[in-house]
C-alpha positions in Angstrom: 107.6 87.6 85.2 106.6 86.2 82.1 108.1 86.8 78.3 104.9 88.0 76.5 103.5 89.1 73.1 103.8 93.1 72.2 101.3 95.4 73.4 98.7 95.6 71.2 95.1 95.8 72.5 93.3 99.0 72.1 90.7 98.1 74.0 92.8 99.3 77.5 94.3 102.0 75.8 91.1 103.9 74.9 89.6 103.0 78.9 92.6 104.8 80.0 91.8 107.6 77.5 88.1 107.4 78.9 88.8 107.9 82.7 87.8 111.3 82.9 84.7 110.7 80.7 84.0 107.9 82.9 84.6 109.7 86.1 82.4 112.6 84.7 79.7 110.1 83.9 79.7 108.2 87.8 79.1 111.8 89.7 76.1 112.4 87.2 75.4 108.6 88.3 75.2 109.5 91.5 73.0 112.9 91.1 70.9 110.7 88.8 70.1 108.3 91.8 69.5 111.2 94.3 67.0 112.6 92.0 65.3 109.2 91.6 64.9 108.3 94.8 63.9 112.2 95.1 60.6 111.7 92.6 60.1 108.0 93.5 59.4 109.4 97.4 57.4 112.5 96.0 55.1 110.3 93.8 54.4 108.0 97.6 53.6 110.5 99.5 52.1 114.0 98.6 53.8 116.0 101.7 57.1 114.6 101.2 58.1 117.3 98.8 56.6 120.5 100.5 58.9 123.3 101.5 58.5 122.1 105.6 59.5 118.8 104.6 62.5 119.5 102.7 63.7 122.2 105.5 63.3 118.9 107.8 65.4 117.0 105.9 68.3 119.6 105.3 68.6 120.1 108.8 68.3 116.6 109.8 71.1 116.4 107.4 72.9 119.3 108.8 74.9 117.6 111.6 75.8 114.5 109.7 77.2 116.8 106.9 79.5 118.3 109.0 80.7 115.5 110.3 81.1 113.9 106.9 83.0 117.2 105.8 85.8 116.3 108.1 85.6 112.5 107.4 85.8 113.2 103.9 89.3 114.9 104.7 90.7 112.3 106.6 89.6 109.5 103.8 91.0 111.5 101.4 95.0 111.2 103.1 94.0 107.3 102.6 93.1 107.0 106.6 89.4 106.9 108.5 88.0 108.1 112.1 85.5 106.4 113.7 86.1 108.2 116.7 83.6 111.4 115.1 80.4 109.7 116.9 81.8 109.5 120.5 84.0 113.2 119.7 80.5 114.9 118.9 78.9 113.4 122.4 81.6 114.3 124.5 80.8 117.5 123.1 77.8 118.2 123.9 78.4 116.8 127.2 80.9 118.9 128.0 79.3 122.3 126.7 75.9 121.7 127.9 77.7 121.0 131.8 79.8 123.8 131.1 76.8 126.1 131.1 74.6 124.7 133.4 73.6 127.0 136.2 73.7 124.3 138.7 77.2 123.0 137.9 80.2 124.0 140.2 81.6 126.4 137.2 79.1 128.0 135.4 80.3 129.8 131.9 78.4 132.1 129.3 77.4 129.8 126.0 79.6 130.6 123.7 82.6 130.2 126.3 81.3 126.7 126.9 81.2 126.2 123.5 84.8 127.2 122.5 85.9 125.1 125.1 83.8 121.9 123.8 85.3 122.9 120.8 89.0 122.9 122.1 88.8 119.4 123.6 87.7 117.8 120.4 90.7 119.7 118.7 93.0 118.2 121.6 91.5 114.6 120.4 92.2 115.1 117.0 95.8 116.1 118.2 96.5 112.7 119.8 94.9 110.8 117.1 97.4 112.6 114.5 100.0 112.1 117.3 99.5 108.5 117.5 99.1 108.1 113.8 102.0 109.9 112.2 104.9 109.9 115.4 104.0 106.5 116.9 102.7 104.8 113.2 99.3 103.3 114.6 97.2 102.4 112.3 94.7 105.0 111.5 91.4 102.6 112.1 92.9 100.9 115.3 93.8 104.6 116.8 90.1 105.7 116.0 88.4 102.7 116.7 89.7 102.7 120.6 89.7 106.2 120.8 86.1 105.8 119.9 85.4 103.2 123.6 87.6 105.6 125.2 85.7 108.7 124.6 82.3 106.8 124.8 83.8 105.8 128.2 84.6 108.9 129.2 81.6 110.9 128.4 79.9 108.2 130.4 81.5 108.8 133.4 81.5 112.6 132.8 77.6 112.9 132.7 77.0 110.0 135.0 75.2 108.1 132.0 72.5 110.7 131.9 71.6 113.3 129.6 72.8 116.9 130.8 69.7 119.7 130.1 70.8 123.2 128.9 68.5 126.4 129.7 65.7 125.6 128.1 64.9 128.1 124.4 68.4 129.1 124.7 69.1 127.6 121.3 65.5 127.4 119.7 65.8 130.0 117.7 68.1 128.2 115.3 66.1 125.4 114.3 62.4 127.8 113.7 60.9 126.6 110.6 57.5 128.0 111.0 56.7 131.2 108.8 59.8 133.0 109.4 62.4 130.3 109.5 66.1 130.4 110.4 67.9 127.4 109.2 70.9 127.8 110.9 72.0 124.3 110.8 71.5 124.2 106.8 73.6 127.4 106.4 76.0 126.5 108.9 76.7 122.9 106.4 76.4 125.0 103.8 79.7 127.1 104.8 80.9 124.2 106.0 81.3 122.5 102.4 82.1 125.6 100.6 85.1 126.0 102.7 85.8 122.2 102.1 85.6 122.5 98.2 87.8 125.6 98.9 90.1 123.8 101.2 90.9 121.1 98.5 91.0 123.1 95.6 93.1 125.7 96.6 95.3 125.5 99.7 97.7 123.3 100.6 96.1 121.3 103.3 93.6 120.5 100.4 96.2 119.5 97.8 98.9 118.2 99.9 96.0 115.5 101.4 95.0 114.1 97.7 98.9 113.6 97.2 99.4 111.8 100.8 96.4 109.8 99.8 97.5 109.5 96.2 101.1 107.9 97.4 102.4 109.1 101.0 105.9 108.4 100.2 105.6 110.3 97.0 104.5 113.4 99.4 107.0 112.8 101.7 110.3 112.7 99.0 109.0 115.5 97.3 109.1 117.6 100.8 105.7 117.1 101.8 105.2 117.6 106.0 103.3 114.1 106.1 103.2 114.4 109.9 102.0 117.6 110.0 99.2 117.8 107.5 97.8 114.7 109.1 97.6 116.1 112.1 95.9 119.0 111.1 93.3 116.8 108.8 92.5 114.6 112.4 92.2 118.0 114.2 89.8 119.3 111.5 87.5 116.0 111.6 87.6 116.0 115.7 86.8 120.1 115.4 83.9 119.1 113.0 82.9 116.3 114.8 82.4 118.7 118.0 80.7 120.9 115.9 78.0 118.4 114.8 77.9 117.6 118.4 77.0 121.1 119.8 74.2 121.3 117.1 72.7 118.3 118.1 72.7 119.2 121.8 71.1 122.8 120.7 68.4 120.6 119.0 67.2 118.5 122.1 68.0 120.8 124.4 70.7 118.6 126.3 73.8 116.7 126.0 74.0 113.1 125.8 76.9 110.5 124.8 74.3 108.8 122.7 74.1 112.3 120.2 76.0 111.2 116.7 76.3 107.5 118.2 75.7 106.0 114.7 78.1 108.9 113.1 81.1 106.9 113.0 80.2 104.3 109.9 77.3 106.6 108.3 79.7 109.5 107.5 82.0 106.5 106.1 79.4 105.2 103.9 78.3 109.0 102.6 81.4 109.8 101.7 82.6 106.2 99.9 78.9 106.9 98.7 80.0 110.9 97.5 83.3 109.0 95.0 85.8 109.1 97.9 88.1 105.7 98.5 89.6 104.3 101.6 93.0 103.4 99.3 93.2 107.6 99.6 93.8 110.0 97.1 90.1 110.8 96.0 87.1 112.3 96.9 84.9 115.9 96.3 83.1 118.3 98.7 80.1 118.1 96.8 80.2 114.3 96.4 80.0 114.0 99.8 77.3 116.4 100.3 75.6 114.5 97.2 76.4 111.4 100.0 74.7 112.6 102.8 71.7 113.7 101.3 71.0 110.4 99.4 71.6 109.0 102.5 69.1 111.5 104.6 66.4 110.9 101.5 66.1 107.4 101.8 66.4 106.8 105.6 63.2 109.7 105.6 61.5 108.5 102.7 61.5 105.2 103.6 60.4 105.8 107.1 57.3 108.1 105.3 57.0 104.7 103.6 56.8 102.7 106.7 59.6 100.8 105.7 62.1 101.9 107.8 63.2 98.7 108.6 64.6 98.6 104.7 66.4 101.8 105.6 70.2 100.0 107.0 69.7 97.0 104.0 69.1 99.8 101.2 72.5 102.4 103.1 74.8 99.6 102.8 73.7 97.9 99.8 74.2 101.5 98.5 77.7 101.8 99.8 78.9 97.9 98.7 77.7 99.4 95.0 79.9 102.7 95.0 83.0 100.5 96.7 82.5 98.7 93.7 82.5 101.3 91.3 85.5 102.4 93.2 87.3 99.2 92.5 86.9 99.1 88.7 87.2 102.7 88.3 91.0 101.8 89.8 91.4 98.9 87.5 90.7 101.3 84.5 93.9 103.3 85.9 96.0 100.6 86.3 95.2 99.1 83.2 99.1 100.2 81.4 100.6 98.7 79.4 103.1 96.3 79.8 106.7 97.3 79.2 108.2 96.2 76.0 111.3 97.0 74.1 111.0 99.0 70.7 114.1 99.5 68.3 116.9 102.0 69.6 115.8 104.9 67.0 119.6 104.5 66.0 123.1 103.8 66.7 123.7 105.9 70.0 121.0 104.9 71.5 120.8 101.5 73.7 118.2 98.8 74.4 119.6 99.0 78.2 118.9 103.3 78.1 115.5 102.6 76.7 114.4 100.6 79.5 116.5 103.0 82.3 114.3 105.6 80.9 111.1 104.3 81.2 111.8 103.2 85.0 113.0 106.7 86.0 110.1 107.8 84.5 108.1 105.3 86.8 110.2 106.0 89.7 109.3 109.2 89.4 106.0 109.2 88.9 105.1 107.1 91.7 108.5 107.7 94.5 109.0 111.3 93.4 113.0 110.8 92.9 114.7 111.7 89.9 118.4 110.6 90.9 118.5 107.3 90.1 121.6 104.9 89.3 121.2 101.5 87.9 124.5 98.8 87.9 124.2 95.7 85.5 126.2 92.1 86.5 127.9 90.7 83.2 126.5 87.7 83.2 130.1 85.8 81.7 132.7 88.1 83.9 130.3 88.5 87.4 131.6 92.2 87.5 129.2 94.7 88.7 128.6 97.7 85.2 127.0 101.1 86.4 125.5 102.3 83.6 125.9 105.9 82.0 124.4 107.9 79.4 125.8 106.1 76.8 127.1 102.7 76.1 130.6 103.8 76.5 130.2 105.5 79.9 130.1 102.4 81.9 132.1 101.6 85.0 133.1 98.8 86.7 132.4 98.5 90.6 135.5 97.3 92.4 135.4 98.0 96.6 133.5 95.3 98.4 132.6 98.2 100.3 130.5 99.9 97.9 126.4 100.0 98.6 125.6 98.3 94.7 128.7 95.6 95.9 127.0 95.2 98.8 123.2 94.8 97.8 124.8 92.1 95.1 126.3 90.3 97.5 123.7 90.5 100.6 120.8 90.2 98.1 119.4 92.4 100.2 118.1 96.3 100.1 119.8 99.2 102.2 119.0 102.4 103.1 120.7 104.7 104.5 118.8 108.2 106.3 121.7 110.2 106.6 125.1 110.2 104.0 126.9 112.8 106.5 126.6 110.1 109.7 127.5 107.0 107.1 131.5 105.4 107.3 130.7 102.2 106.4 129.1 102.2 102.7 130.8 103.6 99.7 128.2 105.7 98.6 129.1 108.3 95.3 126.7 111.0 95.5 125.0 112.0 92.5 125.0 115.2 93.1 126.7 117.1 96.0 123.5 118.1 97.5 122.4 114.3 97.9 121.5 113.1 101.8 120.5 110.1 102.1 120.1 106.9 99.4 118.7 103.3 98.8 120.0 100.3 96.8 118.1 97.1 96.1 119.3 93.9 94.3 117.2 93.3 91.0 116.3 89.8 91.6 115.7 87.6 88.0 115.3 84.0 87.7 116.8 83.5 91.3 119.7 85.3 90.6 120.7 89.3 91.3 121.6 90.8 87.6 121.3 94.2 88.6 121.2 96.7 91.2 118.9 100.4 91.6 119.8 103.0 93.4 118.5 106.1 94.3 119.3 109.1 96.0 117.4 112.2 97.7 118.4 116.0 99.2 116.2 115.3 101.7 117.3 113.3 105.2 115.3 110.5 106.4 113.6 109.9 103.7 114.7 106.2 102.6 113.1 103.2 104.9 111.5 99.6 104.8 108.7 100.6 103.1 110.3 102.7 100.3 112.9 99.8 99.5 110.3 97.5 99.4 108.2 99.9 97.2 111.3 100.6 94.6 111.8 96.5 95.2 108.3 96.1 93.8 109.4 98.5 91.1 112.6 96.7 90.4 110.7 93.5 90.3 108.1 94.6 87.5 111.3 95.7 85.1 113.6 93.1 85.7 112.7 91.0 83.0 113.0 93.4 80.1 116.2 95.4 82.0 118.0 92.2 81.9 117.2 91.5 78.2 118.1 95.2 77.0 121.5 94.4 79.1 121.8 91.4 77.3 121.2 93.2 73.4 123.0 95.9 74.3 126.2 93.6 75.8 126.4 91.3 72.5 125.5 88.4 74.7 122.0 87.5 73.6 123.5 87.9 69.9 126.3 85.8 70.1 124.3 83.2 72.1 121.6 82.9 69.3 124.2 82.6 66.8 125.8 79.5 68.7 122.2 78.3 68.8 122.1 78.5 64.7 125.3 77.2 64.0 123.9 74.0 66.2 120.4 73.9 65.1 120.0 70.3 64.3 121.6 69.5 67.3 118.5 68.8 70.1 121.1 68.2 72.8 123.2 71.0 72.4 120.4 73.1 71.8 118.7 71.6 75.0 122.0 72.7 77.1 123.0 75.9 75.4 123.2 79.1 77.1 120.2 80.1 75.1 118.4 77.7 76.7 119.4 78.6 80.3 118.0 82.3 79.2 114.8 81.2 78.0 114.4 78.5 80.9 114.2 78.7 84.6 116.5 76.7 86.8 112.6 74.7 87.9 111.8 74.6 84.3 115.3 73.3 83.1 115.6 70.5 86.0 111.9 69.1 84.8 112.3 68.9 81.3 114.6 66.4 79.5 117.6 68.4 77.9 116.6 66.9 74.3 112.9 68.1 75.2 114.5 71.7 75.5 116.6 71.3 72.5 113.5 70.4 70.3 111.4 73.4 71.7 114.6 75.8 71.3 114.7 74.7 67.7 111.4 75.0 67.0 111.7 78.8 68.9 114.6 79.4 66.0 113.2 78.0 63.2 109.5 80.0 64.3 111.9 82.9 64.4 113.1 82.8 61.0 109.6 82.4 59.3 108.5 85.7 61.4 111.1 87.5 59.7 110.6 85.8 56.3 107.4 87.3 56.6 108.9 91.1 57.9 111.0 91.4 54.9 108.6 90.3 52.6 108.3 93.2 49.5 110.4 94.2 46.2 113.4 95.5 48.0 116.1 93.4 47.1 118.6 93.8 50.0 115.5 92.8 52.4 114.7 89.7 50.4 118.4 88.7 50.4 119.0 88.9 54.5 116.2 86.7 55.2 117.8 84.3 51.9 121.5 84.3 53.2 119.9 83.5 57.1 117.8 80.4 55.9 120.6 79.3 53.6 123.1 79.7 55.7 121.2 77.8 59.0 118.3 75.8 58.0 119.7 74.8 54.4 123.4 74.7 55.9 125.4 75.6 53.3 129.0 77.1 53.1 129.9 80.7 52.4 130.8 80.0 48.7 128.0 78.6 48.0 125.7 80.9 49.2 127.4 83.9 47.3 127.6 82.3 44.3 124.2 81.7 44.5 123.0 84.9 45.2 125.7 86.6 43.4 127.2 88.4 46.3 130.6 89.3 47.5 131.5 87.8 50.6 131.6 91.4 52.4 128.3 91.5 52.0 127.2 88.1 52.7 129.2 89.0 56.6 127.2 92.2 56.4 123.4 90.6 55.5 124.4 87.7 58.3 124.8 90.3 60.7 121.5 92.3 60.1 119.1 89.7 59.9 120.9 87.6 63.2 120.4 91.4 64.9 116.5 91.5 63.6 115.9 88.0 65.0 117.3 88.6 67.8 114.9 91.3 68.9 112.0 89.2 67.3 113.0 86.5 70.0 113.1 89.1 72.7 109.8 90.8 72.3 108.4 87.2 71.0 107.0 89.5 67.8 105.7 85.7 65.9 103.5 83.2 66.7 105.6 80.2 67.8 104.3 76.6 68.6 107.4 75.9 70.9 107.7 77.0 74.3 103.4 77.0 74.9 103.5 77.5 78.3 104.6 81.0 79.4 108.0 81.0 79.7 108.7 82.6 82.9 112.0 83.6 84.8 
């Protein structure tokens, strides 16, 4: 962590403002492409924009866009199947064998079909299974769930294709003059019930905000495990479905039918605006996906360039990943925490800060009971804090979970409060089940100590304390400072630094020092070194708040007078009143105002110092 200038460039500011704008502008980016690659195949080739065409190309698209339906689902939640290729082979396999007059069990169609369809639900099951009860990684599940089923679908066809009664199916892919585009309108329902799905049920909305943050989801009483499951089973059902199409469309069942499925219906959808980190993607920017996709592959292959068709596919996916990527840096492009002025005198530094990591807590962990506990950095006793400067307590019991964290530098969590009798734990609130603390680590050393607490049972684990750790980690810095204002230590410190200013030794050892230092930084530098960059810090200090109270009110002019006098001129009490022709009252008063107002300037770093030039970092 490093101490750092204010915040002040607009430039991040307004690209966070213009997220939506710029979201807006990369799906017309998209359609913009779709149509350009649309006219620049229409102007090649004079048939590639007739009605028979076009019907070709929607249907070819048909099966891939059901598959991508489902896909888009699952990348949504922040996972990935690459099992849908193998899933829709099996499929067909097992339909097409299912109603096969020869075969020892012979069954109507549409029964043959339903079953198809049941066994690629049962293999979306197991992958949700594996995924959410046995935590598998989503791509390793798929990926050998996608040799397995290949392997399977092998051995269950004898590496052959299997024929189905011939014209049962024809009727659904006519185009002549009265065509029936089944396929297209069957893709068509498909994605209106997606863009339904994720816009207004909870399987749609809960799988943006397991995508968005999963642990979020889960402490806000989110079924995790059991909407991924049912997103799996939807991409496996969808997967069989694209299957059965394609077997209706050659007239058998092969494994090799949606073979290249797995990393096309990836690419669509990446290509449609959806990201593997999870939490976005659209229905009709997948649709949008697939069709670009379908164009070019056809148009280049009208072209006789189909051997540009893989180069141009993933050249177009590597350019919407990386649209992806900065679109996410725009997002996380906040500002960095900094400390303004306690709007007044019952308000604290230390409360300001709190405030602004509940609200981070709780915008990104979904918990709003949250304790914090401060170390005094003179005394070593452990400070919960309250909501006000006088509602503090000192922890005693070793026992205690914040004690324990302190001394263990360590996080725990524990699942259950009813099964705990080994940590003191005070519950927030009666209703409270289960809690984490973790050390706030600064410089090396713990000064603090976060705790939080849920309703919920077995919501705290590994991966949440090292989540709130990270969180811990980015407010450290400025939680300790606020502690340090708000305690009267940083004040009285810097005032021991003034009294000594000409002093480059003490200055170089001063507890100042150690604040602004870290223990790597302090054993490299000589102590007269420090001293000489402390000084200039101090002196850099003053002229930045010469130059605040700069204007006609007296009393402002006069702090800034009796600090210089009193520490860079060095003279004595009398002499400053006499010169300034003020009692002593308010001399003690003035001191204390501008050491206060310096004090925050050194905190924030609100002036343009020459000492300290390399970040100074704890």
């Amino acid at each position: 962590m490093t101490r750092r200038a204010p915040w002040s460039d607009p430039l991040a500011r307004y690209a966070a403002q213009a997220i939506p704008a710029l979201d807006l502008a990369r799906r017309h980016a998209l359609l913009l492409v779709f149509l350009v690659a649309l006219t620049v195949f229409a102007l090649s080739s004079r048939h590639f924009t007739s009605t028979t065409n076009l019907l070709l190309i929607l249907m070819r698209a048909a099966p891939l866009g059901i598959v991508v339906a489902g896909q888009t689902m699952v990348i949504i939640t922040g996972g990935v199947d690459l099992s849908v290729g193998s899933v829709a082979g099996l499929a067909s396999i097992v339909a097409a064998k299912l109603m096969r007059e020869q075969s020892a069990v012979t069954l109507p169609p549409i029964v043959a079909i339903g079953v198809a369809l049941g066994a690629a639900l049962i293999i979306g099951w197991a992958h949700g299974w594996l995924i959410t009860r046995r935590g598998l990684p989503p791509f390793i599940v798929t990926f050998g769930s996608m040799s397995l089923i290949k392997g399977l679908a092998l051995i269950y066809s004898d590496a052959a294709p299997i024929p189905i009664p011939h014209d049962t199916f024809a009727w659904m892919w006519r185009i002549g003059s009265s065509p029936r585009p089944i396929p297209i309108l069957l893709m068509a329902l498909v994605f209106l019930a997606l863009a339904y799905t994720l816009r207004n049920t909870k399987l749609g909305r809960y799988s943006f905000a397991i995508g968005g943050n999963e642990t979020v989801a889960r402490m806000s009483g989110v079924h995790v495990d059991r909407y991924k499951t049912q997103v799996y089973m939807l991409s496996s059902l969808l997967a069989g479905m694209a299957g059965i199409l394609l077997m209706t469309r050659i007239e058998s069942g092969a494994y090799t039918n949606g073979e290249n499925y797995a990393l096309i219906s990836v690419a669509a959808a990446i290509i449609g605006g959806a990201s593997l980190q999870g939490g976005t993607g659209s229905a009709w920017g997948s649709l949008l996906g697939v069709l670009l996709l379908v164009v070019v592959d056809t148009g280049l292959g009208a072209l006789n360039a189909s051997l540009w068709s893989t180069g141009v596919i993933g050249g177009l996916v590597l350019l919407a990943a990386l649209a992806d990527v900065e679109r996410r840096k725009v997002r996380e492009a906040d500002p960095p925490v900094r400390m303004e002025r306690p709007p007044n005198d019952h308000d604290s530094y230390l409360l300001q800060m709190f405030g602004k990591l509940q609200q981070a807590i709780k915008q990104q962990l979904a918990c709003e009971h949250v304790r914090l506990y401060m170390v005094d950095r003179e005394a070593g006793d452990l400070i919960q804090q309250g909501r006000s400067q006088d509602d503090r307590t000192i922890i005693g019991p070793a026992q205690h979970i914040a004690r324990r964290v302190e001394h263990t530098r360590t996080p725990i969590w524990l699942e259950d409060l009813s099964e705990n009798d080994t940590v003191i734990v005070e519950r927030i609130k009666p209703e409270m089940q289960s809690a984490v603390a973790v050390p706030i680590h600064c410089a090396g050393r713990v000064v603090g100590v976060l705790e939080l607490q849920s309703p919920y049972t077995g919501i705290f684990d590994a991966a949440t304390a090292g989540q709130v750790m990270e969180l811990a980690r980015q407010y450290a810095l400025p939680l300790e400072d606020a502690w340090l204002l708000d305690s009267g230590w940083l004040l009285r410190h810097t005032r021991e630094a003034f009294r000594h200013l000409w002093d480059e030794v003490y200055l170089g050892k001063c507890a100042l020092a150690g604040w602004l230092y870290t223990a790597e930084n302090v054993s490299e530098t000589h102590p007269a070194g420090r001293g000489q960059e402390v000084q200039q810090l101090l002196l850099s200090a003053i002229d930045s708040f010469c130059e605040s109270e700069i204007g006609d009110h007296s009393r402002a002019r006069r702090r800034y007078q009796v600090l210089y006098q009193t520490y860079v001129e060095d003279l004595t009490v009398e002499e400053i009143t006499e010169k300034l022709g003020i009692s002593r009252r308010q001399y003690f008063y003035n001191l204390k105002d501008a050491l206060e107002a310096v004090v925050h300037l050194i905190v924030n770093r609100e002036f343009n110092a020459q000492a300290l030039p390399v970040a100074v970092e704890k």
